[in-house]
VOGU-3710 file (C-alpha; in Angstrom, 3 decimals, decimal comma):
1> xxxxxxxxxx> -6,794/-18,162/24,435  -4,384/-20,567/22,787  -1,559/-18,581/24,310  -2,249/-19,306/27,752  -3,259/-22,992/27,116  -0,253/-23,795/24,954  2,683/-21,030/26,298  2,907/-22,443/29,258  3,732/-26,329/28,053  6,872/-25,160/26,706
11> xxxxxxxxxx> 9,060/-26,997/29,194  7,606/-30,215/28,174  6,536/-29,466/24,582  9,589/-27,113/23,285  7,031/-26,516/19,829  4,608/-24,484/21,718  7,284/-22,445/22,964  6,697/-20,012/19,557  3,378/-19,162/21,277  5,687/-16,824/23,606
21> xxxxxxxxxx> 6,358/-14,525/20,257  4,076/-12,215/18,928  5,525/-12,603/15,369  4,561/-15,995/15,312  1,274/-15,283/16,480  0,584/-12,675/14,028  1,088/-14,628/11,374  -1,102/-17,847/12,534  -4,012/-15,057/12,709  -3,324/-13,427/9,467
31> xxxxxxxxxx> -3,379/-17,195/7,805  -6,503/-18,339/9,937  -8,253/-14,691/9,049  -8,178/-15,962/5,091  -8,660/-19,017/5,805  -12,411/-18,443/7,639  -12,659/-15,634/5,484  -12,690/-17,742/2,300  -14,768/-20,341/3,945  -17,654/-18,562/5,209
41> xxxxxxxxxx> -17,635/-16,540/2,025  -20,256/-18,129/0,262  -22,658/-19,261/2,831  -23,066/-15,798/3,790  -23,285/-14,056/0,183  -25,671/-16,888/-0,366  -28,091/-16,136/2,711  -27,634/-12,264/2,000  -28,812/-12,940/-1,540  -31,665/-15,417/-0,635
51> xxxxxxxxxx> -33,159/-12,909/1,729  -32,558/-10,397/-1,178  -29,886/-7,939/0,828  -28,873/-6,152/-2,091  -26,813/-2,852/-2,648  -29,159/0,072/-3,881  -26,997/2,163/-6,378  -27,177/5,713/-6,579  -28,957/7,135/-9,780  -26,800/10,187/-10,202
61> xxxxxxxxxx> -23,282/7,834/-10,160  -21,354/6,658/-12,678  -23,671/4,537/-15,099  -21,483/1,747/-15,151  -22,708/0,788/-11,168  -26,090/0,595/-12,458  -25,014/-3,263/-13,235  -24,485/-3,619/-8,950  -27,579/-2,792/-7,954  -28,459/-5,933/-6,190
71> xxxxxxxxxx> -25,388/-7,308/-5,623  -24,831/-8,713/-1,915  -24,232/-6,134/0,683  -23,700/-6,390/4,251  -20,750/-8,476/4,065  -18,535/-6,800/6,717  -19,923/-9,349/8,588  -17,182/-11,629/6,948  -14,707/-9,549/8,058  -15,730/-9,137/11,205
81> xxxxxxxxxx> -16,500/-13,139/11,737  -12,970/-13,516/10,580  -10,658/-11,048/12,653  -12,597/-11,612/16,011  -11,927/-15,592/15,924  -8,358/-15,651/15,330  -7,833/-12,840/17,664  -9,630/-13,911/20,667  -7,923/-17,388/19,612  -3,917/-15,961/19,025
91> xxxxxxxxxx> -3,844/-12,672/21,170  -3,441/-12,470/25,022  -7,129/-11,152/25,462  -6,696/-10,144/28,912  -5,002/-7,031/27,566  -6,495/-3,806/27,376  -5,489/-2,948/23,980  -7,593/-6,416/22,783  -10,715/-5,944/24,129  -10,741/-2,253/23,506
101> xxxxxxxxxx> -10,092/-2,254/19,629  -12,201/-5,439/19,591  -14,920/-3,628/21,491  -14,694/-0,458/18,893  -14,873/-3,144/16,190  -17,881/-4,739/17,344  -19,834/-1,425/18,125  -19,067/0,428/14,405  -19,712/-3,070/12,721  -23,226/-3,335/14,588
111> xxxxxxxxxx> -23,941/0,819/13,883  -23,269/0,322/10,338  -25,361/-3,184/10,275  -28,305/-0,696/11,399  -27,250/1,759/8,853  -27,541/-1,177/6,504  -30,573/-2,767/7,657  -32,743/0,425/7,543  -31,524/1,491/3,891  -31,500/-1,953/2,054
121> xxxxxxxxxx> -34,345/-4,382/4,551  -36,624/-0,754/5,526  -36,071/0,943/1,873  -35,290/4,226/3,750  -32,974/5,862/1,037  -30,489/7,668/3,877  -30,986/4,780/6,154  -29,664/5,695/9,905  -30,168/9,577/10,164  -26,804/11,277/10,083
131> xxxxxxxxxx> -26,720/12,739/13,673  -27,708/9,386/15,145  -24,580/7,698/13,698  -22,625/10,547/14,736  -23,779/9,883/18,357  -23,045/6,386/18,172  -19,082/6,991/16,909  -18,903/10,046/19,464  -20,470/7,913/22,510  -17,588/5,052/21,398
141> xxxxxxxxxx> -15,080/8,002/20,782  -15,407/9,029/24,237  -15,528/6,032/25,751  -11,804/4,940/24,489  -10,567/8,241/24,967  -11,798/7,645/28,677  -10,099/4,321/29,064  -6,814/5,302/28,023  -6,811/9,112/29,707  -8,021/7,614/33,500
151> xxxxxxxxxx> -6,539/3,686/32,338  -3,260/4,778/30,785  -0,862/1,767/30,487  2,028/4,110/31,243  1,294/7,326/33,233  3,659/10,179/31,083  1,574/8,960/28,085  -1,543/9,510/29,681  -2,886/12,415/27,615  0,392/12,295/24,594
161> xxxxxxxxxx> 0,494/11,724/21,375  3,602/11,320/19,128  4,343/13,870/16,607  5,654/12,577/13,011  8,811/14,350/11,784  10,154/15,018/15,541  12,739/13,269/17,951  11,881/12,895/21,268  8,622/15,357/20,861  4,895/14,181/21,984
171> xxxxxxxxxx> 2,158/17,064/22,499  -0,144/16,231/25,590  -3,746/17,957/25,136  -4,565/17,377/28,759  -8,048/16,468/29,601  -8,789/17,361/25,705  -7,202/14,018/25,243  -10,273/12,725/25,413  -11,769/15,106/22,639  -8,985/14,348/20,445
181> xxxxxxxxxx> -9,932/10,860/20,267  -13,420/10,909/19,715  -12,353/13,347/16,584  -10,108/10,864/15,454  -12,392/7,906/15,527  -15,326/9,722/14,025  -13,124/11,282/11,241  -11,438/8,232/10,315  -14,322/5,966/10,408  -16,150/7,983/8,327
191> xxxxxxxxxx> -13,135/8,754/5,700  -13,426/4,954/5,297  -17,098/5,324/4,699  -16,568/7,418/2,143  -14,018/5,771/0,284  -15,993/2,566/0,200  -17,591/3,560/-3,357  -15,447/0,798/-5,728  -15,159/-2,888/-5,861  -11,692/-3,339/-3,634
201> xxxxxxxxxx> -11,260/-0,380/-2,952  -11,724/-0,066/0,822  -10,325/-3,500/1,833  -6,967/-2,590/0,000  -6,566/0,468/1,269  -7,401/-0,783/4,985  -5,020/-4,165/3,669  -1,997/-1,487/3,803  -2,915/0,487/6,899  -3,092/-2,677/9,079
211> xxxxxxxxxx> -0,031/-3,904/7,395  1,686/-1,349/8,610  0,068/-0,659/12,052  0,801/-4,226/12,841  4,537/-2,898/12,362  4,217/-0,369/14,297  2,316/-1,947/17,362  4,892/-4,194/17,197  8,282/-2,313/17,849  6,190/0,353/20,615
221> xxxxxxxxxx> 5,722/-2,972/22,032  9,796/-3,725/22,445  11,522/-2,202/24,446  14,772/-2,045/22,376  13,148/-1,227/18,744  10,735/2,048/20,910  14,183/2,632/22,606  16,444/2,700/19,357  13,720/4,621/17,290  13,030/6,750/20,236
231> xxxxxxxxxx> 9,106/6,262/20,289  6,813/5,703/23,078  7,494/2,246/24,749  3,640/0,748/25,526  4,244/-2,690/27,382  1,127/-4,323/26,013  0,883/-2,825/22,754  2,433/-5,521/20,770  -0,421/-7,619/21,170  -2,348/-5,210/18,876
241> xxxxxxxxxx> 0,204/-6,275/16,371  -1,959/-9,736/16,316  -5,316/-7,633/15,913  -3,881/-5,714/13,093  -2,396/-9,098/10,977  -5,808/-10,628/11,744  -7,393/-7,791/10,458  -4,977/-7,962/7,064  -5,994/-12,006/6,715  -9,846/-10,911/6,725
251> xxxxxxxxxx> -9,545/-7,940/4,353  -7,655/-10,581/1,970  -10,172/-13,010/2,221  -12,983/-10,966/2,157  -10,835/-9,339/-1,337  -11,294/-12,593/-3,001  -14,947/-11,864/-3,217  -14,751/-8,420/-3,250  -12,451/-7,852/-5,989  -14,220/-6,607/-9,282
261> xxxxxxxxxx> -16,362/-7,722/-9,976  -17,939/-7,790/-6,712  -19,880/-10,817/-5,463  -20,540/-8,872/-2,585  -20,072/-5,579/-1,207  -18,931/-4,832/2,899  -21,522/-2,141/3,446  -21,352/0,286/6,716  -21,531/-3,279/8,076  -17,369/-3,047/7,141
271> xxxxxxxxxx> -16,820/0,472/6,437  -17,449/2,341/9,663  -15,516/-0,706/11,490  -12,732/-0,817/9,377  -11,983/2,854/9,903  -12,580/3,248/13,542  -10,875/-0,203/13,974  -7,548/1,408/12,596  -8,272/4,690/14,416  -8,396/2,608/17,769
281> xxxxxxxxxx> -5,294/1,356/16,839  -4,006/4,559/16,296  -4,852/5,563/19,602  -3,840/3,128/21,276  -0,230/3,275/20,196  -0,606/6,635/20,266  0,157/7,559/16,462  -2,746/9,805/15,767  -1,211/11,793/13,575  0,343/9,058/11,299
291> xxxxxxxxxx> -3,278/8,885/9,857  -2,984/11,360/8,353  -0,110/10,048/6,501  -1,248/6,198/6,560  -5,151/6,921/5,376  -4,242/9,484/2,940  -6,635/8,384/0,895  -9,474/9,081/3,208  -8,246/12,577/3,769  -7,898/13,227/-0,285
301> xxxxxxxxxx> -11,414/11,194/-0,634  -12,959/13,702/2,577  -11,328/16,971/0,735  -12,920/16,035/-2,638  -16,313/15,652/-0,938  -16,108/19,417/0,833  -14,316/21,150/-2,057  -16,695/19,836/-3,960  -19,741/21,108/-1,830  -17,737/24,434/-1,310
311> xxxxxxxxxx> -17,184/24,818/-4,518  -20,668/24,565/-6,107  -21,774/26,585/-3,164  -20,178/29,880/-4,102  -19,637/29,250/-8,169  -22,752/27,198/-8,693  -20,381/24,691/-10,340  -18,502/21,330/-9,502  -15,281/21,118/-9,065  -14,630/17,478/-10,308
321> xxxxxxxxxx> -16,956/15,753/-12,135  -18,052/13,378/-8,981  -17,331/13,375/-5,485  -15,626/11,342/-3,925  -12,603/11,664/-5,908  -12,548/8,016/-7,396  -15,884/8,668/-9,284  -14,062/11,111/-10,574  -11,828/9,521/-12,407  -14,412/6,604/-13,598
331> xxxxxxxxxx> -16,351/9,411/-15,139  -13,450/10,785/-16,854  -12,616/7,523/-18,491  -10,333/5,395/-15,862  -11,980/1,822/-15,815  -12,596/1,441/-12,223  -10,142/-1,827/-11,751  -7,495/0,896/-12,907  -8,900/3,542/-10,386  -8,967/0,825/-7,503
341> xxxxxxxxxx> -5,425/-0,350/-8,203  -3,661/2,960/-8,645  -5,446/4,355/-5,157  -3,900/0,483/-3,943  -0,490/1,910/-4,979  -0,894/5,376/-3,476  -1,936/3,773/-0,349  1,004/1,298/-0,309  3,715/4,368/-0,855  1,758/6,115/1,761
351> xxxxxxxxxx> 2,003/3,047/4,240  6,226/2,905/3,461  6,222/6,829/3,646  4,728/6,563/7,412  7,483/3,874/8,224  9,536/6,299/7,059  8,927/8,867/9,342  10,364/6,609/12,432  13,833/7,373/11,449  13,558/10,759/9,346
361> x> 13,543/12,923/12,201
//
C-alpha cells in the first residue's frame, strides 16, 4: 500500500523515490516483521497461556520434552500477524504473486489452527483426521496450480519448471502442471510439519529458505540478472522477494521466543504455513525442484520417518532410535540446542549450495 501512496511523490519528495526498489522494500519488511514480531510476542503467549493453550508432549519421545508439556502453542499466529502487515504494507499487492502466496499462507495457517484447536482446546490426541488435512492442502494445491496454468504471467512458462544443474532446460508437464503443484505444496508443507519437533528448529530452517528465495525472486524478477544467469524472466516476481524478507523478519522475531528454551511453540498454526508458504514461492518462480535442495532437511526428516516405518515393518526393528531424525540424535546423547544448531548449519550450506546451482550448469 505504501508503494503506491509514497512512489508516486517522488518528483516532489526525491526520499520516497527508494519506494520504486524492491531491495529497499525488502528490507523495511524484514525490519518491521521483527519489530511486530517482538512486540506482540508476549501479549499473545500471555492470552495462549491464560486460556491454558498448551503443547501436549508425546509419551514415547525423548524424556527430556516431558518439561514442555504446557508450554504455549499456537503461536504461528505471531508469525503470521507479522509477515501479512508488512507485506500488504511494502509489496505492490495488486500482484498476483502477493495475494496468491498470501492467500496459501492464510489457508495452511487457519488448517493447522484447526489442527491445533481440536488436539490441545478438544483433547482429541490426533486432532484434525489425517485425510481431512490432506484435502484441505490438496483443495489449496490445486487451486494455485490452477491460477498459474490458465493465469500464467508469461505464456512459454505456463506449465515449466526449471531444472537445477541445466542451461537453458525447463520440463513442461502439460496439464499435469497442475498435479505437480498440489504434490509440491502438500509434500513440503508437511516436511515442515514434521520437522517442527525442537525448540528453533523449524523457524531456522524456514529463516534460510526464505533468505534465499527472497534472492531468487529477486533476480527472476530482473530482466538482466534472469538474462545473464539464463533463468526464467517472471515480470512480477520480484515482489515475492518482499514476501519472502517479511517472512525472514517474522521467523526472527518469533526465534526470540522460540529459541530454547521455548516460551512458546508455533504449532500447525506455523508449521503447515511455513512450508506451503515457501512451496508457493517455489511455484511461483517456478523452482520446484530447488526444494529439494533448499528444504533438505525436510526431505532427510520425511526419509527418516518412512525408513523408519519400512524398516520395522519387514525386520520388526527400528532403524534409528526415533523418528524424525532429530530425536534421533537427542536420544543418542546430542543436547537438543546442539541438534537444532547443527540442522541450522546444514540448512544454511544447503541454502548457498542452491545459489550455487544458478551458475554451475
Amino acid at each position: 500500500m505504501l508503494y503506491y501512496l509514497l512512489a508516486p511523490l517522488k518528483d516532489d519528495f526525491i526520499i520516497f523515490n527508494l519506494f520504486r526498489y524492491i531491495t529497499f522494500r525488502a528490507a523495511c519488511a524484514t525490519l518491521l516483521a521483527f519489530i511486530i514480531s517482538l512486540l506482540i510476542g508476549p501479549p499473545i503467549i500471555r492470552m495462549l497461556r491464560e486460556h491454558q493453550i498448551g503443547e501436549q508432549v508425546r509419551l514415547d519421545g525423548p524424556k527430556s520434552h516431558l518439561a514442555k508439556r504446557g508450554t504455549p502453542s499456537m503461536g504461528g499466529i505471531m508469525i503470521l500477524i507479522s509477515v501479512i502487515l508488512p507485506t500488504l504494507l511494502l509489496a505492490r499487492v495488486a500482484e498476483t504473486h502477493i495475494w496468491l502466496v498470501l492467500s496459501a499462507f492464510v489457508w495452511l495457517s487457519l488448517l493447522g489452527l484447526l489442527d491445533d484447536y481440536l488436539k490441545i482446546v478438544k483433547k482429541l490426541p490426533k486432532g484434525l483426521v489425517g485425510r481431512y488435512k490432506i484435502i484441505g492442502q490438496l483443495v489449496l494445491g490445486l487451486l494455485v496450480g490452477c491460477v498459474v496454468y490458465f493465469f500464467p504471467e508469461v505464456e512459454s512458462a505456463r506449465s515449466s519448471t526449471t531444472m537445477p544443474f541445466f542451461k537453458n532446460f525447463e520440463l513442461n508437464l502439460g496439464i499435469f502442471y497442475i498435479a505437480f503443484v498440489a504434490l509440491v505444496i502438500i509434500s513440503t508443507s508437511n516436511g515442515a510439519n514434521i520437522t517442527d519437533g525442537q525448540d528453533g528448529l523449524l523457524a531456522g530452517v524456514v529463516a534460510f529458505a526464505a533468505l534465499a528465495f527472497a534472492g531468487i525472486a529477486y533476480v527472476t524478477g530482473r530482466v538482466d540478472f534472469s538474462d545473464y544467469l539464463n533463468i526464467i524472466y517472471l515480470p512480477g516476481a520480484g515482489e515475492l522477494a518482499v514476501f519472502c524478507a517479511a517472512l525472514f523478519g517474522g521467523i526472527l522475531g518469533f526465534l526470540w521466543y522460540n529459541s530454547y528454551p521455548a516460551q512458546v511453540f508455533m504449532g500447525d498454526t506455523g508449521a503447515l504455513a511455513l512450508g506451503g508458504a515457501i512451496a508457493t514461492v517455489a511455484v511461483l518462480v517456478k523452482k520446484e525442484l530447488l526444494l529439494i535442495l533448499i528444504c533438505g532437511i525436510f526431505v532427510i526428516e520425511n526419509l527418516s520417518v518412512i525408513i523408519q516405518v519400512l524398516y520395522f515393518k519387514r525386520t520388526g526393528k527400528r532403524a534409528f532410535a526415533m523418528a524424525p531424525l532429530h530425536h534421533h540424535f537427542e536420544l543418542k546423547g546430542w543436547a537438543e540446542p546442539k541438534v537444532v544448531v547443527r540442522f541450522w548449519i546444514l540448512s544454511a550450506l544447503l541454502a548457498l549450495l542452491t545459489l550455487a546451482t544458478f551458475k554451475i550448469r
